[in-house]
MIVEX-636394 format. One record per residue: x, y, z of N, C-alpha, C in turn; residue in three letters. Coordinates in steps of 0.1 Angstrom, whole numbers, plus 5000, padded with zeros to 4 digits. Layout:
REM residues N
XYZXYZXYZALA
...
REM end
This chain:
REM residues 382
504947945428505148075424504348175433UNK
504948265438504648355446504948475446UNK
503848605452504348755452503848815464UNK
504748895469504049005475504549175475UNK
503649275478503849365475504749485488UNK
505049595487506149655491505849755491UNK
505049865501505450045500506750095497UNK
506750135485508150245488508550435496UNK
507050445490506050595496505050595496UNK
504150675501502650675500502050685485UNK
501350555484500850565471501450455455UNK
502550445463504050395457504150225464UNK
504050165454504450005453505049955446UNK
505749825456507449755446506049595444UNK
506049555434505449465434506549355430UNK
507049235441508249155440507548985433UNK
507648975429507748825419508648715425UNK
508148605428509348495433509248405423UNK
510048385411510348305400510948185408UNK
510948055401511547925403511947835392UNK
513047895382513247855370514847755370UNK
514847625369515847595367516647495376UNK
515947535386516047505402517047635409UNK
516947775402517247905405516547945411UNK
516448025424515248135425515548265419UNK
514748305411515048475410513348535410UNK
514048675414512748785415512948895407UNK
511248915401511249005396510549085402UNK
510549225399510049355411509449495398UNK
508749485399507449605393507349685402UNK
507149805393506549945399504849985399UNK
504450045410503150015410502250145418UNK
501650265409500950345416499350335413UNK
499550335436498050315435497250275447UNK
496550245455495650205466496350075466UNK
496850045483497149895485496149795480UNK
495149785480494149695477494349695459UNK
494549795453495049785437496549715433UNK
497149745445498749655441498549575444UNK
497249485452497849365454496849285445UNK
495949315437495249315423495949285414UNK
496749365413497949365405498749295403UNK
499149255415499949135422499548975417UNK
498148985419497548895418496948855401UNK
497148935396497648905382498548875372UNK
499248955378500948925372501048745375UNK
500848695391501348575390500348515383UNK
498948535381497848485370498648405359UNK
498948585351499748535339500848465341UNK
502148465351503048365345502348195346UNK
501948195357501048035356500547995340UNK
500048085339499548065321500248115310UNK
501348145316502548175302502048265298UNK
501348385301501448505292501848615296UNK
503248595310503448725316504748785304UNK
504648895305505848985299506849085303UNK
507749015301509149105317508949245308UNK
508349335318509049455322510049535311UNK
510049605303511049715297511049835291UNK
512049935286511250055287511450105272UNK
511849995264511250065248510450115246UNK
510150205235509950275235509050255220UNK
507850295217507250295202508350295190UNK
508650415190509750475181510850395180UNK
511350315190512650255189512150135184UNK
510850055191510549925183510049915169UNK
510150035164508850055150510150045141UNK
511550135144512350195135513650035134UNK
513249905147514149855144513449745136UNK
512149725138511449645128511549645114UNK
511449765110511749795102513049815093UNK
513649785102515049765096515349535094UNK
514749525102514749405105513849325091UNK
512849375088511749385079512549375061UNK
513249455063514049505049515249415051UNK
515749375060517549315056516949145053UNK
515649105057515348985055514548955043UNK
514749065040513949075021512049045025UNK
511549095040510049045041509449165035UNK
510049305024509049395022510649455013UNK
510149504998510949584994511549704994UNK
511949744986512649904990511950004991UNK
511249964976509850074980508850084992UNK
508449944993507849965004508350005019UNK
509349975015510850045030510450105032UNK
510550205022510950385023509850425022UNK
508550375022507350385025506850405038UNK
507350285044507050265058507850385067UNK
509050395061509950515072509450645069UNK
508950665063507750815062506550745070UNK
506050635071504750635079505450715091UNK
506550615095506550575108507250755114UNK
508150815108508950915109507351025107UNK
506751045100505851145101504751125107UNK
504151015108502850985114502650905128UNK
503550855130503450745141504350845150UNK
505850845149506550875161506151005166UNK
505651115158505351225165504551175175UNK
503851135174502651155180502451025192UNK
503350925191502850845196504950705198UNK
506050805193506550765194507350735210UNK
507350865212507950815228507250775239UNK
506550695234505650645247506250495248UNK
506350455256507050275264506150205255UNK
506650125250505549995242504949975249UNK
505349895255504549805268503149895275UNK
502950035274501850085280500950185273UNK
501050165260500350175248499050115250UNK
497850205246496350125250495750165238UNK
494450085237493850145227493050215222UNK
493250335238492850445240493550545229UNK
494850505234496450605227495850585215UNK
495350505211495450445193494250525187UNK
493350505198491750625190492650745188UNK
493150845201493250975203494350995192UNK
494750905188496550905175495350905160UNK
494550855160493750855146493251035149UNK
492251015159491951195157493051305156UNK
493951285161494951345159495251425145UNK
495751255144495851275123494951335119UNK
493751315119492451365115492251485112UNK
492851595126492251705130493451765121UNK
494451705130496151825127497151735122UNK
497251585115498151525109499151575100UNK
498951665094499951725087501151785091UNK
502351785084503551815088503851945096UNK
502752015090503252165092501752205102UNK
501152105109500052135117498752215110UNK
499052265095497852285093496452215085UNK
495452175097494252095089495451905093UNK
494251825092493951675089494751655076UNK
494951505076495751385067494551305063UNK
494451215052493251165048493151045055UNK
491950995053491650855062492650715058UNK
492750765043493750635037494950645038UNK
495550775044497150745044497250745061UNK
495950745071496050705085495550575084UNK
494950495072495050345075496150315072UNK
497150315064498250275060499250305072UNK
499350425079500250425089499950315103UNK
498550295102497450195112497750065108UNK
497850035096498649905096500449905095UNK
500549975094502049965101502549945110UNK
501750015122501850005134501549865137UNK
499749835134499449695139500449575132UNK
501149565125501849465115503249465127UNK
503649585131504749535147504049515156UNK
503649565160502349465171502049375172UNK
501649355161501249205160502749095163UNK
503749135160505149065160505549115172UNK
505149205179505449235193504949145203UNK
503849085200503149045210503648865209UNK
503748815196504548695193506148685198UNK
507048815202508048785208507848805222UNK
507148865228506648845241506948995247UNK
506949095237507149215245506349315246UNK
505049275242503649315242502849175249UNK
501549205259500449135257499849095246UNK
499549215241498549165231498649275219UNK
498449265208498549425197497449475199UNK
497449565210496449675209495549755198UNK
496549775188495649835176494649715162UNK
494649635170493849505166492449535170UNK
492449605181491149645186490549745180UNK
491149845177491050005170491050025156UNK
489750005151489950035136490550195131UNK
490850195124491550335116489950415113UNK
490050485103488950575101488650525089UNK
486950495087487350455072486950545058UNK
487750465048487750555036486850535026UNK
486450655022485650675009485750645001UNK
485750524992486350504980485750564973UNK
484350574972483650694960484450824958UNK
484950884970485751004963487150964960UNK
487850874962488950814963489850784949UNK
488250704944488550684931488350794921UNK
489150814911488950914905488950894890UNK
487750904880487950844868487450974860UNK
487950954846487751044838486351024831UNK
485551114830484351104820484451034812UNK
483150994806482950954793483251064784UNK
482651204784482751264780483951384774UNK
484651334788486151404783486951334780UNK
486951234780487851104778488151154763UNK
487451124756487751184743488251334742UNK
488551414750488551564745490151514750UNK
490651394764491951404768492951344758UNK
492051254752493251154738493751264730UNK
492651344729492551374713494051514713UNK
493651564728494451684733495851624732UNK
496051474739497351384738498051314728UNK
497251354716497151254704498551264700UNK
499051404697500751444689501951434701UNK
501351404711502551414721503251264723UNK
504451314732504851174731505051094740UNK
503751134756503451064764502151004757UNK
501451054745500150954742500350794744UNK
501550704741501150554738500950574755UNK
501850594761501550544779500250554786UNK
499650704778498350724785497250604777UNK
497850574763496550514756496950334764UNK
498250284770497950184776497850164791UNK
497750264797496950304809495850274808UNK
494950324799493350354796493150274796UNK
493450194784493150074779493349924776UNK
494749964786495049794793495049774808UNK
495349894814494849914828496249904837UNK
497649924828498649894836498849994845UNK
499749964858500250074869501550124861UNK
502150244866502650314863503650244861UNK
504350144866505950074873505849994861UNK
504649914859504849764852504949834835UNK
504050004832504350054816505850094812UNK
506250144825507750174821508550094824UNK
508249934823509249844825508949814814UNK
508049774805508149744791509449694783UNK
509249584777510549564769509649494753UNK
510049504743509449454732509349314730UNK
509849244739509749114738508449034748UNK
508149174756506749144765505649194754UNK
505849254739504549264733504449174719UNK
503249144717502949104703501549084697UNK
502449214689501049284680500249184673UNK
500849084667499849024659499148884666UNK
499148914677498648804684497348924693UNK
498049034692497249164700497449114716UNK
498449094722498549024735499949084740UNK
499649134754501149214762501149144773UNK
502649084775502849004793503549094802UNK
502949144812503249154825504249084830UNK
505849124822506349034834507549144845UNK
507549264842508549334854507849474858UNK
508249554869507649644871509049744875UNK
508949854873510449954882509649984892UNK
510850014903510150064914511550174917UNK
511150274926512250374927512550414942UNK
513450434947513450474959514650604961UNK
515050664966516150744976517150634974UNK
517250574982518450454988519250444974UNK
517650314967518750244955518150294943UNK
517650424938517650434927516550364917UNK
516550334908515350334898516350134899UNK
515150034902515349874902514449824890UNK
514649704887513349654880513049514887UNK
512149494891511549364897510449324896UNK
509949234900508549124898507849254898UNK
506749184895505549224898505049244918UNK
503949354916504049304935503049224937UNK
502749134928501948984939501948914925UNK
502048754926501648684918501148714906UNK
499648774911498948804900499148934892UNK
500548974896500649104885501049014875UNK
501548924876502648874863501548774853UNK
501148894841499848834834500148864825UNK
498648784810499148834802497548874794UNK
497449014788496449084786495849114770UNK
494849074769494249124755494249274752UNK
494849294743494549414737493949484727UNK
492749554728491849674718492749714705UNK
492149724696492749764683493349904690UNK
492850004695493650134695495250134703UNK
494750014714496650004717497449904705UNK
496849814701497749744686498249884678UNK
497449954676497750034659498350134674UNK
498650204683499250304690500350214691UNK
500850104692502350054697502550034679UNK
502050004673502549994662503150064657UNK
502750234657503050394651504150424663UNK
503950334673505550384688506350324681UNK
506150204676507250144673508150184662UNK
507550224651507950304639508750424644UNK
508250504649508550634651509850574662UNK
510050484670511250434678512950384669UNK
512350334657512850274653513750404644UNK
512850534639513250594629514050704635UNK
513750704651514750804661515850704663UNK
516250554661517250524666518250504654UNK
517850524639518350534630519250654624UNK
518250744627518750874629519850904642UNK
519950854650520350844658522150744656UNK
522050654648522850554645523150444653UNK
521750384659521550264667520950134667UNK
520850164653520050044647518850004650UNK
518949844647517549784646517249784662UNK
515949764665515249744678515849574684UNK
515949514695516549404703514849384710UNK
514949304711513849234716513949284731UNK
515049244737515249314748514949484753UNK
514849554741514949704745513749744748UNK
513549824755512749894763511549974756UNK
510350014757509250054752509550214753UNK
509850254765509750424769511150404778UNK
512350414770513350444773513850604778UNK
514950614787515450764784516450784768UNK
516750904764517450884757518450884754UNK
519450814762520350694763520250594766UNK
519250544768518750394765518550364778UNK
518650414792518650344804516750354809UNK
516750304823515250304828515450414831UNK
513950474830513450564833513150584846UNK
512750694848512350734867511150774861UNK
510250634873509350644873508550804883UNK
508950834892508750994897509451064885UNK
510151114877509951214865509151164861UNK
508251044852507051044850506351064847UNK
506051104863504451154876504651264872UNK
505951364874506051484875505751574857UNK
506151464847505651524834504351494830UNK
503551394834502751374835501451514842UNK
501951514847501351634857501951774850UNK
502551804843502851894837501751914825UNK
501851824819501051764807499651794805UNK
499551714818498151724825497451924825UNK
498751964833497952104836498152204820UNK
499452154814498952234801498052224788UNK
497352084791495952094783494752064789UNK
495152184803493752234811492652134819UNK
493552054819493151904827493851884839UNK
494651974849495451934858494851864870UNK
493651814871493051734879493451564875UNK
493551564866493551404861494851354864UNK
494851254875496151194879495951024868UNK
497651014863497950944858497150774863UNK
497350784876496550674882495050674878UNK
494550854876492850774870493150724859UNK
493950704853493350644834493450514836UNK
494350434849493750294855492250254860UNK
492150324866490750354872489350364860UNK
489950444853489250464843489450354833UNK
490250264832489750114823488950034834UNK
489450024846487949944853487049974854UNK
486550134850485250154849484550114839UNK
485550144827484850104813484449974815UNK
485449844820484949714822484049734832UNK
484049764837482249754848481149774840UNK
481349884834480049964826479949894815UNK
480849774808480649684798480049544806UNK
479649514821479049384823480149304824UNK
481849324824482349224827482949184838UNK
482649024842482549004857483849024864UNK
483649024874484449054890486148994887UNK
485748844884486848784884488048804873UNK
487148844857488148844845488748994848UNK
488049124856488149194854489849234868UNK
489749144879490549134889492149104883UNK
491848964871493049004864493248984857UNK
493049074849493149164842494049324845UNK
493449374856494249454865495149444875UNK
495649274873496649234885496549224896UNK
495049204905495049224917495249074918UNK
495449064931495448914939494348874940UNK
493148894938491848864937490748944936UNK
489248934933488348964932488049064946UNK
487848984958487649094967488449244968UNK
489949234963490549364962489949444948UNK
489249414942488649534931487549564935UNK
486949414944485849474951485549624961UNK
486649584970486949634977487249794972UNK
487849814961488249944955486950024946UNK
486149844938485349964930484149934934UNK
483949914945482349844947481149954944UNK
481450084947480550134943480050154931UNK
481450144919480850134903479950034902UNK
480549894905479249764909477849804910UNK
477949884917476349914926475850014921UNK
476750114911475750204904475250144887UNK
476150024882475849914871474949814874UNK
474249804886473549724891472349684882UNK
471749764876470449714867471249604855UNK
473149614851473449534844473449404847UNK
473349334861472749234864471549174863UNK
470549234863469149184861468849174846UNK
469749324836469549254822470349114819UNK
471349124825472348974820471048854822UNK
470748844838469748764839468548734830UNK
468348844828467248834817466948804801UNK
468648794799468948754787469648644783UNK
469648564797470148474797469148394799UNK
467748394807466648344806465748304795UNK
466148434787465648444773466148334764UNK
467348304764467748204759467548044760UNK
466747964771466147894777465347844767UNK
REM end
């Protein structure tokens, strides 16, 4: 295997490749600006890598073109759902291709990848005015690196550059957002006659996500056992509309003790469900039927919701409190009750201990003296 190099103009080099594949000769020929002594550097690498199988032919894709077909590629092979689709085509459409779309794959550094985070930082927003937060520039940072990383396995990258480049990181102290002790009570009590209260009181209190409460069906609860199964979630998109599917990992699909105030609150839903479908002239409840139906019986949209929810919110003077803290706000209570890492992981359907870690470590660490009493009361018993 052999090369040598080629002025085309001053400054300007053909760097020619002699391949021997097959018992074929062919050549390949690079462009190359720079001091003769750097093309033939260059030269001298290129044949490096094919000797050791890690050279990569030459092309002139483009960020944007490889992000948008991955992603299509990603979705038709069922490796990532709808939601998450239509997730990723807002990373990639607002955060990635501006900024960083029409540049050649192939000469992406991870230089490009720092100056693409400050970017976001300073002026990521749509409309240029002010920074994007650190957590929706890691999410776009692993989208990137997740093709990269599959770029470099089909051979049209060296290496995923943004492997090297961490994202900016995030705060979960301000991140997370939980409701007082103190007002927690002033929000039930404000919620008590309405008829989003059961959702908010099994948010609080059993800690479900938004997807898995309004997939509810009566056949996932039972009151006299005081126990609800996790077994579907909606998820919504543009494309297809309001779906019902799994859980999103393993460990969503659980099944959870429940507090006397969600028993006697699904019990008073259920009543009052029963005596609107009567009046109604639809009889008895099916095991199959749904907890928080629309009223014609179909799934709900989970974004109407958010949006009444947030209505709700701002007309009893609370418009700060996002539906997601009253999750937040049952892992705190279990923190601040001493219960460990693991019952509390799922319980909340994570895939493990390190991801609630990861989310609530700083509650951990301000409950910290509850470790040394456990120890000490467990000593005591000795």
């Amino acid at each position: 295997m052999r090369g040598h190099i080629r002025q085309r103009s001053p400054g300007h080099w053909a760097i020619i490749l002699d391949l021997h594949k097959d018992g074929a000769r062919k050549r390949k020929w690079h462009s190359f600006k720079g001091t003769k002594r750097e093309a033939q550097a260059e030269c001298a690498r290129l044949i490096t890598t094919m000797k050791e199988g890690s050279y990569v032919e030459t092309n002139k894709l483009t960020v944007g073109q490889y992000l948008l077909d991955r992603l299509t590629q990603w979705e038709a092979t069922n490796k990532i759902g709808h939601k998450t689709a239509e997730r990723y085509r807002e990373l990639i459409n607002n955060q990635i291709i501006p900024h960083l779309g029409a540049k050649q794959l192939q000469k992406l550094k991870a230089f490009d990848i720092e100056r693409w985070h400050n970017t976001l930082l300073a002026s990521g927003r749509k409309d240029g005015a002010g920074g994007i937060s650190a957590r929706t520039i890691g999410h776009a940072h692993r989208v990137l690196s997740k093709a990269l990383k599959e770029a470099a396995r089909f051979d049209f990258v060296v290496k995923n550059v943004a492997s090297t480049e961490k994202p900016p990181k995030v705060d979960r102290e301000d991140e997370v957002q939980i409701v007082a002790e103190q007002r927690l009570k002033e929000l039930l009590d404000k919620l008590k006659d309405r008829a989003i209260y059961p959702k908010a009181v099994l948010s609080l209190f059993a800690g479900l996500r938004r997807g898995e409460l309004l997939a509810l069906r009566w056949c996932h609860i039972d009151l006299d056992r005081k126990v609800l199964h996790v077994r579907e979630a909606l998820e919504e998109t543009r494309t297809h509309g309001v779906l019902v599917k799994t859980p999103k990992s393993k460990a969503g699909r659980r099944d959870i003790t429940l507090p006397n105030i969600v028993v006697e609150t699904l019990g008073e839903h259920r009543k009052a469900q029963l005596e609107q479908r009567f009046r109604l002239g639809q009889g008895k409840l099916n095991d199959d039927d749904l907890l928080f139906p629309t009223l014609d019986g179909a799934l709900p949209s989970p974004r109407a919701f958010s949006a009444e929810w947030a209505d709700v919110a701002a007309s009893i003077g609370m418009p700060e409190v996002t539906f997601h803290a009253l999750r937040h706000t049952h892992a705190s209570q279990l923190i601040d009750a001493g219960v460990d890492v693991v019952t509390i992981a799922k319980r909340l359907g994570h895939s493990g201990p390190s991801i609630t870690l990861s989310v609530y470590a700083h509650l951990f660490r301000d409950n910290d003296a509850r470790a040394a009493t456990a120890i000490n009361d467990a000593l005591a018993k000795w």
